[in-house]
Structures are given as structure tokens and as C-alpha cells.
Z-matrix of the N, CA and C atoms (Angstrom, degrees):
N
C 1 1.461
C 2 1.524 1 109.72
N 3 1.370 2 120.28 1 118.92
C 4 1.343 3 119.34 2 158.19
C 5 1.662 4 126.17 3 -32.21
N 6 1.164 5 115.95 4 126.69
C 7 1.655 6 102.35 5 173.60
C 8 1.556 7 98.30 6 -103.53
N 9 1.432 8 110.86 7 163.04
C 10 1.727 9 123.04 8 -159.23
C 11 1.591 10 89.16 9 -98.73
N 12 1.156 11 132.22 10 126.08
C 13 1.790 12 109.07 11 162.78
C 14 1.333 13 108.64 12 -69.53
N 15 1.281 14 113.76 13 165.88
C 16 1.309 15 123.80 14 177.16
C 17 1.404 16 105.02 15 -125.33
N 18 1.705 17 120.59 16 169.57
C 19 1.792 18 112.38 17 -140.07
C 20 2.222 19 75.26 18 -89.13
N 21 0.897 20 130.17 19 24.47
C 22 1.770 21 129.65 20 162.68
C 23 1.389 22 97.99 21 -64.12
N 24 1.640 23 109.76 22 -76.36
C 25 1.353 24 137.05 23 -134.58
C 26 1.877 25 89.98 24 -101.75
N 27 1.019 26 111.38 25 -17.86
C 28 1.650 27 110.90 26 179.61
C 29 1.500 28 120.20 27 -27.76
N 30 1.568 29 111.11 28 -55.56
C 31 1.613 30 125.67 29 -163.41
C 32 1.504 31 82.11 30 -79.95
N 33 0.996 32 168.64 31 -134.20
C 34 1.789 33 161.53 32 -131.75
C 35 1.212 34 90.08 33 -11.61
N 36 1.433 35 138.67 34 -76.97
C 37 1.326 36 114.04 35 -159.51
C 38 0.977 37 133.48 36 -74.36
N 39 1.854 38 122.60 37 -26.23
C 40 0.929 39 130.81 38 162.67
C 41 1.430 40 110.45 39 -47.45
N 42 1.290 41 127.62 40 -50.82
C 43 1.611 42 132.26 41 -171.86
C 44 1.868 43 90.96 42 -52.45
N 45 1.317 44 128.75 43 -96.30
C 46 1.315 45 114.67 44 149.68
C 47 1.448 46 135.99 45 10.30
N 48 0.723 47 153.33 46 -78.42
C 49 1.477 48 132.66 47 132.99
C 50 1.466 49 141.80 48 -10.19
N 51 1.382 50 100.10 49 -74.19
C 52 1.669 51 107.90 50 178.01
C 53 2.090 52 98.99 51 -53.08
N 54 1.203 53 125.62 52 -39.96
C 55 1.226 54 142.62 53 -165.47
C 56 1.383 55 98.65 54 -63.84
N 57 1.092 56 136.15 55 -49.78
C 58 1.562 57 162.43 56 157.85
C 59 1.541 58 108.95 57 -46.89
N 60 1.475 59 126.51 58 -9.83
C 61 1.638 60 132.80 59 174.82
C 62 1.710 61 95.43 60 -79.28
N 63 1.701 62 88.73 61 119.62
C 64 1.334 63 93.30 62 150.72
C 65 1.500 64 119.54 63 -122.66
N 66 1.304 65 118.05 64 146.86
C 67 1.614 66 113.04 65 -142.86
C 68 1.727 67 92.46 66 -111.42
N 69 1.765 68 116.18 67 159.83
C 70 1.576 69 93.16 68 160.75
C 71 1.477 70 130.64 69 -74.67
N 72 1.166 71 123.49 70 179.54
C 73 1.751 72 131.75 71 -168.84
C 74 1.393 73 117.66 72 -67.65
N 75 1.369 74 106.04 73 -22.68
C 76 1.891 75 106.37 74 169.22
C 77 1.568 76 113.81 75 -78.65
N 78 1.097 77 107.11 76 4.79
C 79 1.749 78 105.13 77 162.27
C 80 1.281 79 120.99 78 -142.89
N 81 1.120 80 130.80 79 162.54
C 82 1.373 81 148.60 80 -162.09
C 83 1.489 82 108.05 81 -130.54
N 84 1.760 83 112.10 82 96.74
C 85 1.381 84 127.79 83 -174.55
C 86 1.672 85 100.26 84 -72.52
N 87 1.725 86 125.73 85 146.79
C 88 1.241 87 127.03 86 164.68
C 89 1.442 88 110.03 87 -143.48
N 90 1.462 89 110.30 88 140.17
C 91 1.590 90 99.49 89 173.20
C 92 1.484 91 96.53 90 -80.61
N 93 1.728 92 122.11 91 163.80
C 94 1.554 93 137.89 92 -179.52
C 95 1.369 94 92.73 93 -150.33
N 96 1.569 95 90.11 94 149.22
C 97 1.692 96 102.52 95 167.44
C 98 1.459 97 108.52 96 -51.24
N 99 1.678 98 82.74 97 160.85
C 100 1.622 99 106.64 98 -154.05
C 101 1.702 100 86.80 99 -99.45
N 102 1.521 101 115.36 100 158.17
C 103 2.126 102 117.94 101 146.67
C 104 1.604 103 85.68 102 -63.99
N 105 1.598 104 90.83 103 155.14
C 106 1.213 105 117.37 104 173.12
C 107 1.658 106 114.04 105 -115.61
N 108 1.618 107 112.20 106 -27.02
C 109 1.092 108 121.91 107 174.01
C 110 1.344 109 128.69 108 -75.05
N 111 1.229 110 115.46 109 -25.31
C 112 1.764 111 127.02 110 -148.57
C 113 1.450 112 105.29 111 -94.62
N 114 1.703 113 123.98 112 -7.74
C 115 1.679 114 136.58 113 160.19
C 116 1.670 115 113.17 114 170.95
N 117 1.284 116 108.36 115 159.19
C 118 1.290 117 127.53 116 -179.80
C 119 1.453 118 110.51 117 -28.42
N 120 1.354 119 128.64 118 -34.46
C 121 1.779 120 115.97 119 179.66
C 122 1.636 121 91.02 120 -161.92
N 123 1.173 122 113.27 121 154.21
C 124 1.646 123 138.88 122 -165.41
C 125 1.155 124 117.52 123 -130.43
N 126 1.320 125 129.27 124 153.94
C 127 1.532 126 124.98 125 143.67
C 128 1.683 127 124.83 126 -122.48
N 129 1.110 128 147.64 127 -150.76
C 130 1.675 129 128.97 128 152.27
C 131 1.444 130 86.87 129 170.66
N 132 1.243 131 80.68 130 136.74
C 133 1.734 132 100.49 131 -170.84
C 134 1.716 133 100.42 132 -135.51
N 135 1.536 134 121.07 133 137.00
C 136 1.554 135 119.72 134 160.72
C 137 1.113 136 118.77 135 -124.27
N 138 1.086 137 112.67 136 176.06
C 139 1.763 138 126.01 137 -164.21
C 140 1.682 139 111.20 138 -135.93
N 141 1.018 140 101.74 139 127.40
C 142 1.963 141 112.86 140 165.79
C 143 1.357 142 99.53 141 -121.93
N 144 1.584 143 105.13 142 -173.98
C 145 1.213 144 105.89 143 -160.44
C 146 1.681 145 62.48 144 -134.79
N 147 2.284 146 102.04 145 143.13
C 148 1.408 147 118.37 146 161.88
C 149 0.962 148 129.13 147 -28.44
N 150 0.997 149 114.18 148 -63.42
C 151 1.864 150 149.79 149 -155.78
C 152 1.471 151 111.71 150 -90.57
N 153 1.491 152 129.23 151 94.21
C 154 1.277 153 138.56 152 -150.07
C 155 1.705 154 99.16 153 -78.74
N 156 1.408 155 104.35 154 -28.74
C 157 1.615 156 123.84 155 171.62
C 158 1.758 157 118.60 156 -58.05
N 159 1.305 158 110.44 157 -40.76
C 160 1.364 159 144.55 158 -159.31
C 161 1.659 160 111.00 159 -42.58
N 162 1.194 161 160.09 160 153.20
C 163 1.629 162 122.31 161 128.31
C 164 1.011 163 116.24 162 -17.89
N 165 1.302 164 123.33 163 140.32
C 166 1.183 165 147.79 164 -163.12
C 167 1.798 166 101.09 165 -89.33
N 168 1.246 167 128.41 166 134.68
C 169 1.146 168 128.48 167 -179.21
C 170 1.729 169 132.01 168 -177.24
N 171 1.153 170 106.35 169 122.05
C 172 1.582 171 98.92 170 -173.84
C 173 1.472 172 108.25 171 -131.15
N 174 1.819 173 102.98 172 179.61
C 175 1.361 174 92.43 173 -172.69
C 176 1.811 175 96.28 174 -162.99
N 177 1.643 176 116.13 175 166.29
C 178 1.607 177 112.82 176 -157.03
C 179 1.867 178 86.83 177 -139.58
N 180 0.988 179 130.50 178 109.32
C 181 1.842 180 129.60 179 162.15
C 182 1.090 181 101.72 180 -85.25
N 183 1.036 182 152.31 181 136.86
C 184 1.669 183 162.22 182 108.47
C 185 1.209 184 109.88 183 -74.69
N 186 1.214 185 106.08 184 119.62
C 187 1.744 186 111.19 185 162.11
C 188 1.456 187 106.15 186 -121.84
N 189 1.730 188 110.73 187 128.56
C 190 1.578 189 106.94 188 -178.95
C 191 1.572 190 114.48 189 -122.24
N 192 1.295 191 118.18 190 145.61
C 193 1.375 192 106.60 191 -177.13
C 194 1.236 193 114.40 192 -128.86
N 195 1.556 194 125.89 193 160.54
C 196 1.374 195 147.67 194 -167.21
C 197 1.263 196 111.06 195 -119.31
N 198 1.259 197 148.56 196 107.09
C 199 1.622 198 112.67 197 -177.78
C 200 1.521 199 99.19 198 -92.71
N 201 1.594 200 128.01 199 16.36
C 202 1.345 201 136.81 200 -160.78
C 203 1.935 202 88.23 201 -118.37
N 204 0.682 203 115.46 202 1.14
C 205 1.179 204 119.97 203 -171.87
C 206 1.526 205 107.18 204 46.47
N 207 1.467 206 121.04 205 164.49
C 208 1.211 207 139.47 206 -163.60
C 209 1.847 208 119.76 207 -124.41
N 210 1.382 209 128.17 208 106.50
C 211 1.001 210 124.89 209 -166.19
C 212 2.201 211 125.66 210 -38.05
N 213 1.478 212 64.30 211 -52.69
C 214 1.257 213 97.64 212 166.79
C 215 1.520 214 150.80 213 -43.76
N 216 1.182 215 89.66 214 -43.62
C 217 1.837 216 129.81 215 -176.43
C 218 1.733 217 92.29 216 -106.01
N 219 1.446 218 138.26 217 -19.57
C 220 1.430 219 132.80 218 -173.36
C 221 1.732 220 109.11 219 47.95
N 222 1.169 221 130.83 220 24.98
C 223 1.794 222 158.03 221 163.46
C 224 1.149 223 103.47 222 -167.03
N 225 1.895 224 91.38 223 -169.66
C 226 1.644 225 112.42 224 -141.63
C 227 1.956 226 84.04 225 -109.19
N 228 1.631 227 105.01 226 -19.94
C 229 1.733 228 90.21 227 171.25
C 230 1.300 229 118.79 228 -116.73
N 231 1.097 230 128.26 229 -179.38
C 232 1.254 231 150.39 230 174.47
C 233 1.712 232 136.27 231 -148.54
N 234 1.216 233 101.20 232 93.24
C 235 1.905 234 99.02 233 179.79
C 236 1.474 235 100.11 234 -102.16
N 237 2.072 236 86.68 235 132.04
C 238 1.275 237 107.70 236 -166.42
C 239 1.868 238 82.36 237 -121.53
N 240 1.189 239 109.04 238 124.26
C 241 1.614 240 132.09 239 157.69
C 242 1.444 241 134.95 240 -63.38
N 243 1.007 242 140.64 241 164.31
C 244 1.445 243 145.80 242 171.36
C 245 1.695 244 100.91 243 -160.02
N 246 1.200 245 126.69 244 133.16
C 247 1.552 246 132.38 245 143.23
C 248 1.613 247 127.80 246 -139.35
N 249 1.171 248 129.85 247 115.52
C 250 1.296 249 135.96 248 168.86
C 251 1.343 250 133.89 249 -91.01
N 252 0.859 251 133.15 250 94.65
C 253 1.754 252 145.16 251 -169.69
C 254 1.148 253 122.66 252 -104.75
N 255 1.137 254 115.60 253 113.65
C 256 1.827 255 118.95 254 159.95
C 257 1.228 256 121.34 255 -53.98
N 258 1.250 257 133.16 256 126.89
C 259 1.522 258 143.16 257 -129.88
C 260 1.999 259 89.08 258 -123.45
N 261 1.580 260 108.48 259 121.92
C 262 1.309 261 113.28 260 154.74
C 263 1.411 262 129.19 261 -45.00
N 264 1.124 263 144.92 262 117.91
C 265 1.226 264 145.97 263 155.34
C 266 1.636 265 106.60 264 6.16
N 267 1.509 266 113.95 265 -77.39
C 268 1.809 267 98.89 266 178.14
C 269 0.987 268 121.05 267 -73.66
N 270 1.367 269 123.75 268 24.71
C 271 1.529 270 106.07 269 175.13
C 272 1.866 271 100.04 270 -122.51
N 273 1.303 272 110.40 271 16.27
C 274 1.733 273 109.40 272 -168.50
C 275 1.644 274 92.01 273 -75.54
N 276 1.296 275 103.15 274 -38.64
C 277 1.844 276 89.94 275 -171.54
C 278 1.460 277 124.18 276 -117.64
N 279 1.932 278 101.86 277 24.21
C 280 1.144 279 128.41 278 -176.27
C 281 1.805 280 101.18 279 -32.09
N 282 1.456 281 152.15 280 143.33
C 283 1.090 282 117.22 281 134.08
C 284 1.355 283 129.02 282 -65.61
N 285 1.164 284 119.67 283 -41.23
C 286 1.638 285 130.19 284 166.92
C 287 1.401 286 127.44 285 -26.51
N 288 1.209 287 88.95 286 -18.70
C 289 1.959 288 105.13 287 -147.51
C 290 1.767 289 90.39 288 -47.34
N 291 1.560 290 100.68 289 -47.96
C 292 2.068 291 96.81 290 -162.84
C 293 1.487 292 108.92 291 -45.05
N 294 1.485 293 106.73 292 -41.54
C 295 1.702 294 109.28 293 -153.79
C 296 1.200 295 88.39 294 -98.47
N 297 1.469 296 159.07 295 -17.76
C 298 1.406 297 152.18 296 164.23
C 299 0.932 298 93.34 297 -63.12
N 300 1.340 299 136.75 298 -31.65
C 301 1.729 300 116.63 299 178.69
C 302 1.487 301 115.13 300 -99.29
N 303 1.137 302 128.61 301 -54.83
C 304 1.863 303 97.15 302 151.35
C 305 1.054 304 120.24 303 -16.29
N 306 1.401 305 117.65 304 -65.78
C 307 1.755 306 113.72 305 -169.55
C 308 1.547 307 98.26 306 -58.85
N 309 1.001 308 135.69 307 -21.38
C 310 1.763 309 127.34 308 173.02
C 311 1.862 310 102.07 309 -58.33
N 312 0.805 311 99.42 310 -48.81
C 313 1.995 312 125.68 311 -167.06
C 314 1.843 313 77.82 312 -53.75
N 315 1.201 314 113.54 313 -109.13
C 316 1.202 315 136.80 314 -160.06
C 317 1.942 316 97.46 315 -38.14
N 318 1.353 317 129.62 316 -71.88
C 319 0.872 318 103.39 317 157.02
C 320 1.400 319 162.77 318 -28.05
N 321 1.312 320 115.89 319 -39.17
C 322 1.602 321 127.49 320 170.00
C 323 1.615 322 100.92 321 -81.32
N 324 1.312 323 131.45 322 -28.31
C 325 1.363 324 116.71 323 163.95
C 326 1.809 325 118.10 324 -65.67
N 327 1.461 326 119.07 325 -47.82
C 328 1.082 327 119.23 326 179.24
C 329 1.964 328 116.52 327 -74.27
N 330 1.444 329 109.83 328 1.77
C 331 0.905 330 103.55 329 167.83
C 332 1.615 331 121.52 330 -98.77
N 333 1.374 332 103.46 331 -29.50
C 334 1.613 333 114.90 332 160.69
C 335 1.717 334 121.83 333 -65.98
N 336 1.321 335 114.00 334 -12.19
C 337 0.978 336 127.04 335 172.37
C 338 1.632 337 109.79 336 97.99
N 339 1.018 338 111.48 337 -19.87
C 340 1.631 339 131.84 338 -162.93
C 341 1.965 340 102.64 339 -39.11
N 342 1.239 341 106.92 340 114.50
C 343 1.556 342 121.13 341 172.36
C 344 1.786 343 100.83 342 -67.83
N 345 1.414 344 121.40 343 108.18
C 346 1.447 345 98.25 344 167.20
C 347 1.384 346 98.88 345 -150.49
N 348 1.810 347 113.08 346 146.31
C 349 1.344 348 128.36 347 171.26
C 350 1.444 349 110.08 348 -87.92
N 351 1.998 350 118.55 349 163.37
C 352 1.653 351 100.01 350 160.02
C 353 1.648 352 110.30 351 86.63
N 354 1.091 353 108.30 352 -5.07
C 355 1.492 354 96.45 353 -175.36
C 356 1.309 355 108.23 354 -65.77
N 357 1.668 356 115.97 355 157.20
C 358 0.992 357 128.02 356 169.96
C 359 1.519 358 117.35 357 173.78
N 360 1.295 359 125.96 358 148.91
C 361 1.412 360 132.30 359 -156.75
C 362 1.668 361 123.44 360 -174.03
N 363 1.471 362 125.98 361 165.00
C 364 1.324 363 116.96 362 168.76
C 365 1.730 364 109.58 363 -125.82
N 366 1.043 365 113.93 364 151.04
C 367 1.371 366 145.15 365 171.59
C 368 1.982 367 114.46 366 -85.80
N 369 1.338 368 106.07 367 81.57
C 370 1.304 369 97.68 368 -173.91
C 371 1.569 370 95.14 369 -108.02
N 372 1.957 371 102.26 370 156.48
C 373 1.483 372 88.38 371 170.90
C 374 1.891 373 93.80 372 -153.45
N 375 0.962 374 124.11 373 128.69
C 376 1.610 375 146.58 374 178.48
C 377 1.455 376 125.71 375 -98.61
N 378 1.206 377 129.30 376 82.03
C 379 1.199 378 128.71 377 162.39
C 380 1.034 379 137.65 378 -97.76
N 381 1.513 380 131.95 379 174.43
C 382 1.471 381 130.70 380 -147.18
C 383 1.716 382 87.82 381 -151.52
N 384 1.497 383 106.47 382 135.22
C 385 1.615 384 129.62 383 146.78
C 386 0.970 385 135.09 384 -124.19
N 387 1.865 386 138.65 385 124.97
C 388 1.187 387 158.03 386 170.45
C 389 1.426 388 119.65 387 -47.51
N 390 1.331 389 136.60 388 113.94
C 391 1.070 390 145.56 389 176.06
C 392 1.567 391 111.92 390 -108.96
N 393 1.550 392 101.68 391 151.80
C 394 1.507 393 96.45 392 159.32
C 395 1.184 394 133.26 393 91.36
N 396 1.110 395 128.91 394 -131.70
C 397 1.960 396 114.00 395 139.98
C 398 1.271 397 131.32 396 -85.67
N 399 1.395 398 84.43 397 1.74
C 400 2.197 399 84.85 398 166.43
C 401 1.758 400 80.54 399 -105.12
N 402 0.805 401 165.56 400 14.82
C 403 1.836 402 128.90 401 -172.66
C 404 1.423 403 112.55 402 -78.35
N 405 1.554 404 130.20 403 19.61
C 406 0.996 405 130.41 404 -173.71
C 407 1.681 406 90.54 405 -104.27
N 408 1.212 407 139.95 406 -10.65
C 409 1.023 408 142.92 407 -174.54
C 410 1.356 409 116.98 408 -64.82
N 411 1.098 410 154.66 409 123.22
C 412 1.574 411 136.11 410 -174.69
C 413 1.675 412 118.46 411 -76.63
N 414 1.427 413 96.27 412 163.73
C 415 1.345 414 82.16 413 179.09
C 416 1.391 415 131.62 414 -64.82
N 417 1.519 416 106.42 415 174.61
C 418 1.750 417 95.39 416 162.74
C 419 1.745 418 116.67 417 -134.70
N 420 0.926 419 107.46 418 -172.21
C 421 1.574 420 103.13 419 167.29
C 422 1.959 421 109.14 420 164.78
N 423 1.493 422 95.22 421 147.94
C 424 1.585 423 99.02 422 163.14
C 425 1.188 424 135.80 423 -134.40
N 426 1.393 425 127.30 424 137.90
C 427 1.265 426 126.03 425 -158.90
C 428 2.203 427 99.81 426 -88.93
N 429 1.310 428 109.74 427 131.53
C 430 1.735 429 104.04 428 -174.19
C 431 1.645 430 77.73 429 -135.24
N 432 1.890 431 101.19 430 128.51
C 433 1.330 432 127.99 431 -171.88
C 434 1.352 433 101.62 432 -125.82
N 435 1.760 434 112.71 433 94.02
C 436 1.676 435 86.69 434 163.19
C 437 1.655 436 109.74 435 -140.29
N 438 1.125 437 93.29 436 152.48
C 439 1.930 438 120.68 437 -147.81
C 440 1.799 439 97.93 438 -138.59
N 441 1.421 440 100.36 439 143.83
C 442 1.271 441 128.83 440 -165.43
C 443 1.708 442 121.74 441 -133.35
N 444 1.387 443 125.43 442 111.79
C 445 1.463 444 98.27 443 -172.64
C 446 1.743 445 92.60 444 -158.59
N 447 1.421 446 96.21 445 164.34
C 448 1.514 447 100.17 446 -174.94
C 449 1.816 448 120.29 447 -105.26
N 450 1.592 449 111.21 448 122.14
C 451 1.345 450 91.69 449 -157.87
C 452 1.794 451 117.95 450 -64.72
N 453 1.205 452 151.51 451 126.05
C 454 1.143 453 141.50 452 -155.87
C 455 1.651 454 101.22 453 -64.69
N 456 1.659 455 106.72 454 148.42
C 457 1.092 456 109.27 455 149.22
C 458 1.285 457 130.87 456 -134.00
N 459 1.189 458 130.58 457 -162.62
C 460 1.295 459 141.96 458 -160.72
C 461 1.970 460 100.18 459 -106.49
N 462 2.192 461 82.57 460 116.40
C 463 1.439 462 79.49 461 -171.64
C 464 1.831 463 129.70 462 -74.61
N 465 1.729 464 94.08 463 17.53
C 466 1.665 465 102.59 464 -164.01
C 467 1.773 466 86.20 465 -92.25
N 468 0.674 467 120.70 466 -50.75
C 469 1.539 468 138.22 467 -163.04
C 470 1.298 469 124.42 468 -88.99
N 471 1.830 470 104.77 469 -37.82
C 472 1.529 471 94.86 470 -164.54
C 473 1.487 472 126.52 471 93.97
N 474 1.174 473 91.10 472 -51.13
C 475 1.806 474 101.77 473 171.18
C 476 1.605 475 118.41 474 -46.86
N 477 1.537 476 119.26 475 136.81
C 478 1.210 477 111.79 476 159.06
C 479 1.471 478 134.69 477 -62.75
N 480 1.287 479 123.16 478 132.04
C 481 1.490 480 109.51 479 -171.32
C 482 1.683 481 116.96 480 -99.79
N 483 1.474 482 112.88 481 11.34
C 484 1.670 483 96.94 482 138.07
C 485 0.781 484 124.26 483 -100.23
N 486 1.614 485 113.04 484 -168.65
C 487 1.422 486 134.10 485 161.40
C 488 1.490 487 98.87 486 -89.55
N 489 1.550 488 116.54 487 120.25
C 490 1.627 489 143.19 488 -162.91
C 491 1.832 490 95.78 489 -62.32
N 492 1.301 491 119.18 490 -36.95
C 493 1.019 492 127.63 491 176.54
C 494 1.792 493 120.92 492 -63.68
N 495 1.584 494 101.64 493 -2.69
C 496 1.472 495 109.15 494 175.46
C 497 1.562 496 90.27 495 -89.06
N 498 0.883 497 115.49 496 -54.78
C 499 1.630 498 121.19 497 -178.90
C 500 1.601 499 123.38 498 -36.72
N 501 1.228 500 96.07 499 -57.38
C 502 1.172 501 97.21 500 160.10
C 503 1.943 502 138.33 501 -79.18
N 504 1.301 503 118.57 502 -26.22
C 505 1.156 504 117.40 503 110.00
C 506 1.907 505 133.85 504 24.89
N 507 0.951 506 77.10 505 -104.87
C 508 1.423 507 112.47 506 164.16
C 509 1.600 508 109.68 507 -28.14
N 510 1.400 509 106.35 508 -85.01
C 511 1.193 510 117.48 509 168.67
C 512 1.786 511 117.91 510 -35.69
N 513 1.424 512 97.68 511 -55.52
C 514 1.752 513 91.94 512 179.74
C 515 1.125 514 127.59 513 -52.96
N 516 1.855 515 107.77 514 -37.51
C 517 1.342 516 125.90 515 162.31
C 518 1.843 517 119.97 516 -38.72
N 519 1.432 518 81.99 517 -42.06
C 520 2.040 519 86.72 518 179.98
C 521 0.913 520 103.06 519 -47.21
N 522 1.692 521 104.71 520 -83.42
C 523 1.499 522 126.64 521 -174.29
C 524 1.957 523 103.88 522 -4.36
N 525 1.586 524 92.83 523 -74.08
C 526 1.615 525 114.71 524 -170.02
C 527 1.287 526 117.09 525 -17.09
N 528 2.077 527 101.61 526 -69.01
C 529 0.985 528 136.71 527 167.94
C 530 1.559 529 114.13 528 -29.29
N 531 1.386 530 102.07 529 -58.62
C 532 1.770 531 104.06 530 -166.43
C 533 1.857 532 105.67 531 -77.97
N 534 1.477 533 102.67 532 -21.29
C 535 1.791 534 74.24 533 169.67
C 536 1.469 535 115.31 534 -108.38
N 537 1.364 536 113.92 535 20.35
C 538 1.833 537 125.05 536 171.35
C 539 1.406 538 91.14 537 80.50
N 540 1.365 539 130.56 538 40.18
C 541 1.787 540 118.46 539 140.67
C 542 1.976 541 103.91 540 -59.30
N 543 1.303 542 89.74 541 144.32
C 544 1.295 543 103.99 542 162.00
C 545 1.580 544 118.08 543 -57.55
N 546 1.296 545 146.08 544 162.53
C 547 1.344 546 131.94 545 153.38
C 548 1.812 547 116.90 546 -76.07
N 549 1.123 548 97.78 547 172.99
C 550 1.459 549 118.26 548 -173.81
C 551 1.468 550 97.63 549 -131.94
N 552 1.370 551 106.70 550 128.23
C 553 1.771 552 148.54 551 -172.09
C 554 1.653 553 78.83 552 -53.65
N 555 1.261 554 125.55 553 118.43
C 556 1.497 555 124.23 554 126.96
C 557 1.757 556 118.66 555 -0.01
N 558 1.497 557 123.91 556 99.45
C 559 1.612 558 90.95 557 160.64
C 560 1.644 559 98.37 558 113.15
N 561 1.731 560 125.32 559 -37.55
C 562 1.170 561 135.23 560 -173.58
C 563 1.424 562 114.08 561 -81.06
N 564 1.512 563 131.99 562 78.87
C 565 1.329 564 115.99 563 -170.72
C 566 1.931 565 93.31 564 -95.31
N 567 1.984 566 86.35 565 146.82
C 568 1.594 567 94.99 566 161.95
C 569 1.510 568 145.89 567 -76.36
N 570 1.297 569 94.85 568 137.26
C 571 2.278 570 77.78 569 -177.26
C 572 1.088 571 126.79 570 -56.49
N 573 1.657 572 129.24 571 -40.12
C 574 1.675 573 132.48 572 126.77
C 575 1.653 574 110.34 573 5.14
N 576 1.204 575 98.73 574 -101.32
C 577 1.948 576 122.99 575 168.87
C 578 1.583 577 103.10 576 5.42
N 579 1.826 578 89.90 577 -73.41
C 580 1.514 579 89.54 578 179.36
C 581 1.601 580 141.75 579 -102.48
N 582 1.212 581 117.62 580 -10.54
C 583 1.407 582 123.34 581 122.57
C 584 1.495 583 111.44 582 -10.73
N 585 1.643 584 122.13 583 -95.72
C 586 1.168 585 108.77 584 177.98
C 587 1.561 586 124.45 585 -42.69
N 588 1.242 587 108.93 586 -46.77
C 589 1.803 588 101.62 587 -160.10
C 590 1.920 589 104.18 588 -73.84
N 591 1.686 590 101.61 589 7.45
C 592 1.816 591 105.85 590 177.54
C 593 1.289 592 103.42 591 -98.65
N 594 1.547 593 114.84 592 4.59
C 595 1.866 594 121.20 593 -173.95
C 596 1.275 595 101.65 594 -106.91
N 597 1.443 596 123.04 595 -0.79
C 598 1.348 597 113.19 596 -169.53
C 599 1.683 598 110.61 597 -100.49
């Protein structure tokens, strides 16, 4: 018989799970120190991209937990995001750019499948132009996406009702999104992917 976790025993499995992400080959998954302040147990995970050549791109997972649950958060977790992307030439003075990148947010969750309440986030984007005797230089700019949301759970139990590893997921999906990777099929892991994650 399956046992249900309960929001006690939650952070073990969740750790378990997220641990169990295998990511595609244009990035390089790492666990990083966790906050220690922000609730009772943490995780924090970042992201580079393989290819030192590549768009340039990184990324920060925090997942924090409560087993007291949190008014705030409406559950006992909370994954808080980070992504930074080097921005294509047509998209430096996109106007769209803010809400094309939300729609990255909301999308890469509904494509991972990820159940989540609470969302919420900003769309910042910073660019730079060459004057002078550099103005032959092209432009530059980067898009920094960070979004916050609570994974839903189950109001009999408490328990979260994904697998934490959709969540995170999710996140990689951003990343993808913000430097124009194509997506990856639900379900399709790479031989790359795991190759690496058998070196670790």
C-alpha cells in the first residue's frame, strides 16, 4: 500500500524527488546552499547553461518549507525562482518582452504539469547601448524573471499533490524558454542528460 506523506515527512521526499531531476544537456543542474532564515528546512538549486559559447543564461530554485504551514504561502511549501537570460537582438526593445515573459512563467508550469497556488513574479529587463567610438558595438540586454508560487496541496492530507520534480521542471523549462531553446516532449529524457547525472 502506498503511504500518503503528510506536510511532517513532506521535505524527505520532496528532497528525493527534486534529487531524481534529470535536466536536458544544454544545462548543468547543481545543488547550492540553502537560506537558512526564510523557514524550518530549504533546498536551492542553480542552473548554467553547458556550452560556455551558448546564450548566456542562469538560474536559482529555492524550495522552502513550513510543516506549520504559512499564512501567506496558503501551504507548508514554497518555490521561489530566479532566471537570467541574455536577450536576442529582437527582443532587446521588444515592447512585449514583460508579458512574453510571464507567459514563459505560467507556461513552463502548465507544461510540466505543475499544480500551483499564489503565483506571482516580475518581468525585469536591462539594456545597454554603445556610443561614440564604440557605437558600432551592438546592442545588449537581459531579461531577469523571478516568480514565486505555492505547490498546491491536498486539503484532506496536506500533502502536496505533485511530484516536486515537476516543479522544478518547470523552472528548467523557463530558463529554455528565455534563451529560445525549443521545448522538450514531456517524458523524453536525453542520453547526454543521463550520462551526466551518472558522473555526479
Amino acid at each position: 500500500m502506498r503511504t500518503i506523506p503528510t506536510r511532517a515527512d513532506g521535505f524527505a521526499l520532496a528532497l528525493e524527488q527534486v534529487k531524481a531531476v534529470i535536466v536536458r544537456p544544454e544545462f548543468d543542474l547543481e545543488e547550492a546552499p540553502a537560506p537558512s532564515r526564510l523557514a524550518p528546512s530549504s533546498l536551492a538549486l542553480t542552473l548554467e547553461r553547458s556550452d560556455p559559447d551558448a546564450v548566456e543564461a542562469s538560474g536559482r530554485f529555492v524550495l522552502l518549507h513550513d510543516p506549520d504551514g504559512v499564512d501567506e504561502w496558503e501551504g507548508s511549501f514554497r518555490a521561489v525562482v530566479f532566471v537570467r537570460a541574455e536577450l536576442e537582438a529582437d527582443l532587446i526593445d521588444e515592447q512585449m518582452l514583460h508579458d512574453v515573459g510571464w507567459s514563459w512563467v505560467t507556461d513552463s508550469l502548465a507544461g510540466a504539469d505543475a499544480h500551483v497556488t499564489q503565483l506571482g513574479g516580475t518581468v525585469t529587463r536591462t539594456s545597454g547601448r554603445s556610443f561614440g567610438t564604440m557605437s558600432e558595438r551592438p546592442s545588449d540586454g537581459y531579461v531577469e524573471i523571478r516568480a514565486s508560487w505555492t505547490p498546491l496541496e491536498d486539503p484532506d492530507t496536506g500533502a502536496v499533490v505533485d511530484d516536486f520534480g515537476l516543479h522544478v521542471a518547470a523552472w528548467v523549462d523557463l530558463t529554455a524558454h528565455a534563451v529560445g531553446l525549443p521545448p522538450v516532449p514531456r517524458g523524453v529524457t536525453h542520453v547526454e542528460s543521463m550520462r551526466r547525472r551518472s558522473r555526479r
